[in-house]
BALOBA-1460 file (C-alpha; in Angstrom, 3 decimals):
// residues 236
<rec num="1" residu="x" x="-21.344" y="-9.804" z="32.316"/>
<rec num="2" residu="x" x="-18.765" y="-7.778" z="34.585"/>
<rec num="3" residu="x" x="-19.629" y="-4.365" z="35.715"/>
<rec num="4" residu="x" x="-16.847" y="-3.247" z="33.879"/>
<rec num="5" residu="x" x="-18.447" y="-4.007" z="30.118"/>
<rec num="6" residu="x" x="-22.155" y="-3.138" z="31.740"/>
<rec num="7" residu="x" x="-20.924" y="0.355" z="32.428"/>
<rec num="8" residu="x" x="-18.932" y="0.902" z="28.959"/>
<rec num="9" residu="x" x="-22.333" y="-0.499" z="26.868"/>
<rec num="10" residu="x" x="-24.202" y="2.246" z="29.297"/>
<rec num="11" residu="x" x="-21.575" y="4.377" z="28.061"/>
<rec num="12" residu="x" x="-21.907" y="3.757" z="24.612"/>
<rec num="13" residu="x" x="-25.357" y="3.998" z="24.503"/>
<rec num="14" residu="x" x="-25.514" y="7.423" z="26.352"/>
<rec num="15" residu="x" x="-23.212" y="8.696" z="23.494"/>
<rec num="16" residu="x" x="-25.219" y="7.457" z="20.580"/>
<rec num="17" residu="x" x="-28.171" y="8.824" z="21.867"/>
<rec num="18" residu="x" x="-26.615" y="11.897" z="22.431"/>
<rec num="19" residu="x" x="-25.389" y="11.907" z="18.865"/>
<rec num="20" residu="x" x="-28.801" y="10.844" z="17.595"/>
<rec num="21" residu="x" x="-30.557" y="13.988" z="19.341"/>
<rec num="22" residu="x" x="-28.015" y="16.398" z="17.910"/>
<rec num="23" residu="x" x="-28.350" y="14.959" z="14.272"/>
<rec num="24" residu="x" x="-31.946" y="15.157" z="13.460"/>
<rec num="25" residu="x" x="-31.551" y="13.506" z="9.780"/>
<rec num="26" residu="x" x="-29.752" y="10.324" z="11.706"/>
<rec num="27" residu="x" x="-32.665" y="10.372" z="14.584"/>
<rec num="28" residu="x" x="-35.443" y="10.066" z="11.612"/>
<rec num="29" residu="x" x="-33.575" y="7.561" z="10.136"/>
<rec num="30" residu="x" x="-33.387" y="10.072" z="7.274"/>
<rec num="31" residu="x" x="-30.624" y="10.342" z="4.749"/>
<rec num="32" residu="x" x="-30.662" y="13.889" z="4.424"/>
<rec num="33" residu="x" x="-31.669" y="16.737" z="7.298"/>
<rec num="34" residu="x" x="-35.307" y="17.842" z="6.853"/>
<rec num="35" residu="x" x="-35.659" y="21.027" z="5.050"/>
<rec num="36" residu="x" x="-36.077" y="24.588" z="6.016"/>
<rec num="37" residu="x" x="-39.874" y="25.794" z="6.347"/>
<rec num="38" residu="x" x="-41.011" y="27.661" z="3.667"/>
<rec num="39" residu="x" x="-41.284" y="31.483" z="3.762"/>
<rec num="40" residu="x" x="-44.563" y="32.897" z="4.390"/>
<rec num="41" residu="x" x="-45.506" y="35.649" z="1.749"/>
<rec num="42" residu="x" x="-44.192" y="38.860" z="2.748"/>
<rec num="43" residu="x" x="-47.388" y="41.040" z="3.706"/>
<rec num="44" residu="x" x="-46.968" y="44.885" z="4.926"/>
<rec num="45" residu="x" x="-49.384" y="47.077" z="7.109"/>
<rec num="46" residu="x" x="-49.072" y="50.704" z="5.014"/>
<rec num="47" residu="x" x="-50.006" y="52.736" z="7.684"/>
<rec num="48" residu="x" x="-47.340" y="51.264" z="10.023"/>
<rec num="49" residu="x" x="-44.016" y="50.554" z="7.869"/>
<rec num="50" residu="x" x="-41.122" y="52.576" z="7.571"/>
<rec num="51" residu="x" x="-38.086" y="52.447" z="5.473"/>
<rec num="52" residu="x" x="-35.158" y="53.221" z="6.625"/>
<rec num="53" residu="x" x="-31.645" y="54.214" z="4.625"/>
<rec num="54" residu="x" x="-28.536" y="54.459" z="6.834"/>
<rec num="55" residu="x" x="-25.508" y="55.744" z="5.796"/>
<rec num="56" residu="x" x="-25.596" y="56.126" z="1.751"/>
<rec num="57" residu="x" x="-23.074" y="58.521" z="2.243"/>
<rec num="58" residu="x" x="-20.307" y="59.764" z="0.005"/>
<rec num="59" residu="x" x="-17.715" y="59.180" z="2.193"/>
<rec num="60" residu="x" x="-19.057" y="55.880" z="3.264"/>
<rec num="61" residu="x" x="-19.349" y="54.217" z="-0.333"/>
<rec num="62" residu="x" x="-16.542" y="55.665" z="-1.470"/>
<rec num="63" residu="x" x="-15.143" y="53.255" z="0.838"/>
<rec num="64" residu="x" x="-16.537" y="50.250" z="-1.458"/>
<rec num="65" residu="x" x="-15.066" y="48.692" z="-3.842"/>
<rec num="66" residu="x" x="-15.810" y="50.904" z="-7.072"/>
<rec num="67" residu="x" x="-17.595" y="47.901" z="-9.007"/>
<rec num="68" residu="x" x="-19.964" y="47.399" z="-5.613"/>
<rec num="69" residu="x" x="-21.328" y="50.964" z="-5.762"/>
<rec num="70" residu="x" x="-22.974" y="50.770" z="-8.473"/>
<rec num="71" residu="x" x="-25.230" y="47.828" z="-8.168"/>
<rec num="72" residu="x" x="-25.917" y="49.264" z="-5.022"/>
<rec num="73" residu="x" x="-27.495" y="52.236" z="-5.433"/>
<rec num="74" residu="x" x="-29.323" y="50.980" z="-8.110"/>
<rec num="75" residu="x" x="-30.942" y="48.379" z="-5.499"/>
<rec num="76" residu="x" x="-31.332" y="51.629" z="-3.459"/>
<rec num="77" residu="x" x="-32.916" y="53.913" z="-5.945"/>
<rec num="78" residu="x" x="-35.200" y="50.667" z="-6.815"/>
<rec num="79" residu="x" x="-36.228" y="50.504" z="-2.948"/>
<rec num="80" residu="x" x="-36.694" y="54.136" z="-2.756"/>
<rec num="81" residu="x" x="-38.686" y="54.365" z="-5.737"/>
<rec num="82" residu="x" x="-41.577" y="51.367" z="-4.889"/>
<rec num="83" residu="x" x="-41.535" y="53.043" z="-1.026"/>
<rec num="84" residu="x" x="-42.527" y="56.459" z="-2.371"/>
<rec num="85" residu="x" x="-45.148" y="55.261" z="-5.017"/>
<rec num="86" residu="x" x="-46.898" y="53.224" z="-1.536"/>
<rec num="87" residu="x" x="-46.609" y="56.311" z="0.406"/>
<rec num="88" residu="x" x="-44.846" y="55.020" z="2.985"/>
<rec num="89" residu="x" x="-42.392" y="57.669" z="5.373"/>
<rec num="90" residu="x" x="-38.623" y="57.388" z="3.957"/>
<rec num="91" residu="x" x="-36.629" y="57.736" z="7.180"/>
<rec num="92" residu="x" x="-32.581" y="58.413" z="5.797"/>
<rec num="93" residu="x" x="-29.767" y="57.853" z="8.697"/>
<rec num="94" residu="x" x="-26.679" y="59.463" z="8.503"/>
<rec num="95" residu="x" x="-23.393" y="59.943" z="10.711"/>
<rec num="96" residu="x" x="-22.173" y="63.300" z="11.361"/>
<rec num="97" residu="x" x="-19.897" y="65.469" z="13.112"/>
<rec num="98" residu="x" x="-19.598" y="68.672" z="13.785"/>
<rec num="99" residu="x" x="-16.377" y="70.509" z="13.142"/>
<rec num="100" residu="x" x="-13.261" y="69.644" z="15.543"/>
<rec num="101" residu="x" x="-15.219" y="66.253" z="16.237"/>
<rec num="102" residu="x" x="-16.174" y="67.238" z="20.105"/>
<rec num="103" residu="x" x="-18.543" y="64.266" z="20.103"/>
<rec num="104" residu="x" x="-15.582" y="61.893" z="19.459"/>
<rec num="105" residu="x" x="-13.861" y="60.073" z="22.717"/>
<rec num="106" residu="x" x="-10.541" y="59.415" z="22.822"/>
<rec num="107" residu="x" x="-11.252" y="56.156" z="24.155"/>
<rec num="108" residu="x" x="-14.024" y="55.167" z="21.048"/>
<rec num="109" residu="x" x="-11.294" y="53.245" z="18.730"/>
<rec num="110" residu="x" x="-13.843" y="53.411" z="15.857"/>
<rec num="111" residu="x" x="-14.682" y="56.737" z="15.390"/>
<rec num="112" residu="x" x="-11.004" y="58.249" z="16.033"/>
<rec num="113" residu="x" x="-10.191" y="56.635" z="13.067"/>
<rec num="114" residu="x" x="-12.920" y="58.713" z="11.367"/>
<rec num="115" residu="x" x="-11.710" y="61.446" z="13.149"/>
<rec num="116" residu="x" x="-7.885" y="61.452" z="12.278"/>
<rec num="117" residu="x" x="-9.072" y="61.007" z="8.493"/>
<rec num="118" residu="x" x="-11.319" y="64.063" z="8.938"/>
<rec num="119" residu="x" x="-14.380" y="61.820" z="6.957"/>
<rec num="120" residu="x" x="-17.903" y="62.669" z="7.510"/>
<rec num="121" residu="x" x="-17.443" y="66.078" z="9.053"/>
<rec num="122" residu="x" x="-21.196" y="68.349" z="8.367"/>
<rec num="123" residu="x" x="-20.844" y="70.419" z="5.641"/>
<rec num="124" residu="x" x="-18.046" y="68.705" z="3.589"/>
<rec num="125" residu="x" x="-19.422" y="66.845" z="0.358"/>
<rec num="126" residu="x" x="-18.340" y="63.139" z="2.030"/>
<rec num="127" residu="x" x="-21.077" y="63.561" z="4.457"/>
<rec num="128" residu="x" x="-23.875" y="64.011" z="2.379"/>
<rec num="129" residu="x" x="-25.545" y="61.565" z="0.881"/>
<rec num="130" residu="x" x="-25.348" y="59.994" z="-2.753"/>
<rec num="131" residu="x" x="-26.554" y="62.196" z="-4.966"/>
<rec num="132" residu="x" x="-28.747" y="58.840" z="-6.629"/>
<rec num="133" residu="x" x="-30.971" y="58.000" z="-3.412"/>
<rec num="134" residu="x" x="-30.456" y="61.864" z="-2.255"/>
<rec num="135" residu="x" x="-33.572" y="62.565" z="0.113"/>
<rec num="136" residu="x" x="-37.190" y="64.016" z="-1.401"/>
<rec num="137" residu="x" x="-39.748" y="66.806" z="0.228"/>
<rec num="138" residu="x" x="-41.270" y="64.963" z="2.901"/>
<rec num="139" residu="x" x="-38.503" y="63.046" z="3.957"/>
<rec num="140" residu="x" x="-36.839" y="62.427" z="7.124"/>
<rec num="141" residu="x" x="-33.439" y="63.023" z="8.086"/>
<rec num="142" residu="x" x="-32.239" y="61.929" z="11.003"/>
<rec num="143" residu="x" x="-28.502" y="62.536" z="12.367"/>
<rec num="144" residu="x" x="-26.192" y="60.254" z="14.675"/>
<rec num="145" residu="x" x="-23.604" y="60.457" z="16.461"/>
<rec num="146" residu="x" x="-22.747" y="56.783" z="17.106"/>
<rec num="147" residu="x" x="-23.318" y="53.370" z="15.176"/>
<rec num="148" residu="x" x="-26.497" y="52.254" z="15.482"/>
<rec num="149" residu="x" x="-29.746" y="54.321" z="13.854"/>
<rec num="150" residu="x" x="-31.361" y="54.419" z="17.561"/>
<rec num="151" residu="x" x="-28.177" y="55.665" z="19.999"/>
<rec num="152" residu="x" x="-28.224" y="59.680" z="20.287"/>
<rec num="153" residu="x" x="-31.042" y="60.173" z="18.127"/>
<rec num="154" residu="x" x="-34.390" y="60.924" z="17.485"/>
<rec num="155" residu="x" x="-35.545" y="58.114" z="15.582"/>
<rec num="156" residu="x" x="-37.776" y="56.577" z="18.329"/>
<rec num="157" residu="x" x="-39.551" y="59.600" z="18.880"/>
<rec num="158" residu="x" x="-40.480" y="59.512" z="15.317"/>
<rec num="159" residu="x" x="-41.227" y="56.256" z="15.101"/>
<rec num="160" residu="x" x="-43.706" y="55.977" z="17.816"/>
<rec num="161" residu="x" x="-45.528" y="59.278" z="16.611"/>
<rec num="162" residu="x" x="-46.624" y="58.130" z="13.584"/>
<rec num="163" residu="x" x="-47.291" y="54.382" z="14.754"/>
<rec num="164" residu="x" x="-44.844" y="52.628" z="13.142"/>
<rec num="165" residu="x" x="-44.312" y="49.114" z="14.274"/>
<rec num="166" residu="x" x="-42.554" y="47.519" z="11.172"/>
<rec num="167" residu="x" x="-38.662" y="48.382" z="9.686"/>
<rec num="168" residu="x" x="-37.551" y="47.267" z="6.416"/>
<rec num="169" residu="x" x="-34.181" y="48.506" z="6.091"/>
<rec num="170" residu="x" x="-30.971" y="48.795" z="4.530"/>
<rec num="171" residu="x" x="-27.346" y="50.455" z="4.901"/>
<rec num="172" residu="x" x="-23.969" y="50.232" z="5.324"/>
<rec num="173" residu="x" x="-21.806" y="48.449" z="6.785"/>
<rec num="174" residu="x" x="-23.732" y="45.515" z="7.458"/>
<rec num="175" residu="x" x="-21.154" y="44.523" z="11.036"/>
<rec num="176" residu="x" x="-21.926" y="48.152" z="11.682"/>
<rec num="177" residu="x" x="-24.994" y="50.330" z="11.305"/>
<rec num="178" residu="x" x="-27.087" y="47.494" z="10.416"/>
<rec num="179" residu="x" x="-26.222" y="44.887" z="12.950"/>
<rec num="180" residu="x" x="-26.184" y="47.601" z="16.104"/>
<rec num="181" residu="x" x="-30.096" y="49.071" z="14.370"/>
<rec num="182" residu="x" x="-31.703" y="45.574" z="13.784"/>
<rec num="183" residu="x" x="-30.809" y="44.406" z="17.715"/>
<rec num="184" residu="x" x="-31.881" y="47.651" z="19.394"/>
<rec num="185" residu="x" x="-35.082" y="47.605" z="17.316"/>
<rec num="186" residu="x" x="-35.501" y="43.923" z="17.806"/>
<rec num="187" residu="x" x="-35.119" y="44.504" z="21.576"/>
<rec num="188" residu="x" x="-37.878" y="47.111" z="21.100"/>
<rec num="189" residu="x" x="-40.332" y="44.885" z="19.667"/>
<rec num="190" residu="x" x="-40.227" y="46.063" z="16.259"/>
<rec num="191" residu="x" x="-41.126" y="43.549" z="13.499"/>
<rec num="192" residu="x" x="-37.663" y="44.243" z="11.421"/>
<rec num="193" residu="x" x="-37.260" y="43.455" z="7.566"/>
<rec num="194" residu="x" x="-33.532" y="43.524" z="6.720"/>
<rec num="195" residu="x" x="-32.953" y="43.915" z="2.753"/>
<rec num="196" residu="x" x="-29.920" y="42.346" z="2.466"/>
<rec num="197" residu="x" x="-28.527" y="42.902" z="-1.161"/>
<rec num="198" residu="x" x="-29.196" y="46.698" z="-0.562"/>
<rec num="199" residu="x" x="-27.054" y="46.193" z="2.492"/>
<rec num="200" residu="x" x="-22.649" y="46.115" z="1.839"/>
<rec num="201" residu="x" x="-20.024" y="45.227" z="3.970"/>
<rec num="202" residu="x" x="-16.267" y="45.889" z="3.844"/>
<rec num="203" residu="x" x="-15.985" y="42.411" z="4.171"/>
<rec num="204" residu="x" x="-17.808" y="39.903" z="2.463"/>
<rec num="205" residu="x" x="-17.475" y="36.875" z="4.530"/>
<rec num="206" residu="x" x="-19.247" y="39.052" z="7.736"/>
<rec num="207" residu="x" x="-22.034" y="40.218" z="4.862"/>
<rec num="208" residu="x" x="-22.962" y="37.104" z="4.899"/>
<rec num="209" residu="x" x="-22.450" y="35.707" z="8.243"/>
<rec num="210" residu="x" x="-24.724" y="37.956" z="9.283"/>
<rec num="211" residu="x" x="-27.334" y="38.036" z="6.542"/>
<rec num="212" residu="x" x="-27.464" y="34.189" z="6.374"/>
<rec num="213" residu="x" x="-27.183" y="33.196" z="10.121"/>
<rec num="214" residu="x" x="-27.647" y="36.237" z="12.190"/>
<rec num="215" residu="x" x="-30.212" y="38.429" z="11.331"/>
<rec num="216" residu="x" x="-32.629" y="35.167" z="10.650"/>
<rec num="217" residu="x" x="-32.853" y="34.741" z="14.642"/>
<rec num="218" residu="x" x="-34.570" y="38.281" z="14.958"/>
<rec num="219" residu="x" x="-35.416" y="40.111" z="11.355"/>
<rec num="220" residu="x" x="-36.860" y="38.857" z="7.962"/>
<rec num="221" residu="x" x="-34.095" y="38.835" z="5.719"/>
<rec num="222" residu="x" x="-35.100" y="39.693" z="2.339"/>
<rec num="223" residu="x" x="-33.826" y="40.604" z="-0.968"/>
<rec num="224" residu="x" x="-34.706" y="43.786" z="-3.163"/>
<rec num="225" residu="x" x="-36.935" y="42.201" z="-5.518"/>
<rec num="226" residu="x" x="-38.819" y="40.921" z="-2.705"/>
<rec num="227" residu="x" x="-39.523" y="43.771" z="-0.983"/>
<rec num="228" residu="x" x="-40.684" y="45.989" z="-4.452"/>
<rec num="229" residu="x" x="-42.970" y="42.880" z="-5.060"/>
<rec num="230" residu="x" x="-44.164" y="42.821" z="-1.989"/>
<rec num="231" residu="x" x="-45.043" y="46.823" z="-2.198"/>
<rec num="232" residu="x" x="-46.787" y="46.216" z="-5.414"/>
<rec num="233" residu="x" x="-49.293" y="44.131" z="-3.715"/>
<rec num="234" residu="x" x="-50.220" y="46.980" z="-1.753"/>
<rec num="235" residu="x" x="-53.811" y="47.726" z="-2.145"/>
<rec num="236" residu="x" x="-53.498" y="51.544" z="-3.711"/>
């Protein structure tokens, strides 16, 4: 055999090895790719979870489609409700600005859209929040300036003085307070439960982009009825 056809069967091999390694059905000799493992049952520490609720505001669903609101707030009030009855702390995050916007940059192309459609200003009815998951005595209100739950507030603070080491949250936008909460808090070390169908987007494909393939890598993603169950196991 001439070098020439020794090096292209090298060749060939090489690649279907390589192809083998990066199809792990094929490398089995499987027909289909092995399946996912199964979830472990969802188990909560009382005395160190927190749920959080960011941005339920009026402004910010009225930016929904109309038929979306509903069912979401009902998920909301459902979350809400099972939270309270296990007594654990209700944290709600909101965006606000003051009047004239000074803690708006020129340079932030996000929130000068906000700005120039004077939304979410304190004290006008679009900043508070829906009047269906509105906050209780004994709940915790926490204001931002910025996307994410953590960035210039006092959330950590709060957090860390009354031991909490687990999140299950919710909010809207999914690509926006969500995403920037669940890294920071994942970067923290905070065990993070993301409830998904409480969670809305302005666009559905990034809902669930981010629910199905994102999150995964550093949250428990998690659905409503999951959650509640898993709160009803709570040992009263």
């Amino acid at each position: 055999m001439s070098n020439l056809a020794r090096s292209a069967l090298l060749v060939l091999a090489w690649t279907t090895l390589l192809s083998l390694q990066g199809n792990p059905a094929l490398a089995a000799g499987a027909e289909e790719a092995p399946r996912p493992p199964v979830a472990k049952e969802l188990s909560l520490d009382r005395g160190r979870t927190a749920v959080l609720i960011m941005d339920y505001e009026n402004d910010i669903l009225g930016m929904l489609p109309e038929k979306a609101q509903a069912p979401l707030l009902e998920r909301a009030g459902a979350i809400l409700k099972g939270a309270r009855e296990a007594h654990l702390p209700i944290i709600y995050v909101v965006v606000r600005f003051r009047n004239g916007y000074p803690e708006i940059s020129r340079e932030n192309k996000r929130f000068n859209a906000l700005k120039e459609s004077g939304r979410l200003r304190e004290g006008t009815p679009g900043a508070e929040i829906h009047g269906r998951v509105a906050p209780q005595p004994g709940d915790i209100v926490v204001t931002k300036r910025r996307v994410g739950a953590f960035s210039t507030t006092d959330l950590e603070a709060i957090l860390r003085a009354n031991h909490i080491t687990t999140l299950a949250l919710f909010g809207i936008s999914t690509s926006g307070v969500v995403l920037s909460t669940v890294r920071w808090a994942a970067d923290m070390d905070y065990q993070v439960l993301v409830i998904s169908d409480a969670c809305a987007d302005f666009d559905d494909e990034v809902h669930r982009v981010l629910t199905e393939k994102v999150f995964p890598g550093q949250a428990t993603v998690l659905t409503t009825q999951a959650f509640t169950r898993a709160l009803g196991d709570l040992p009263r």
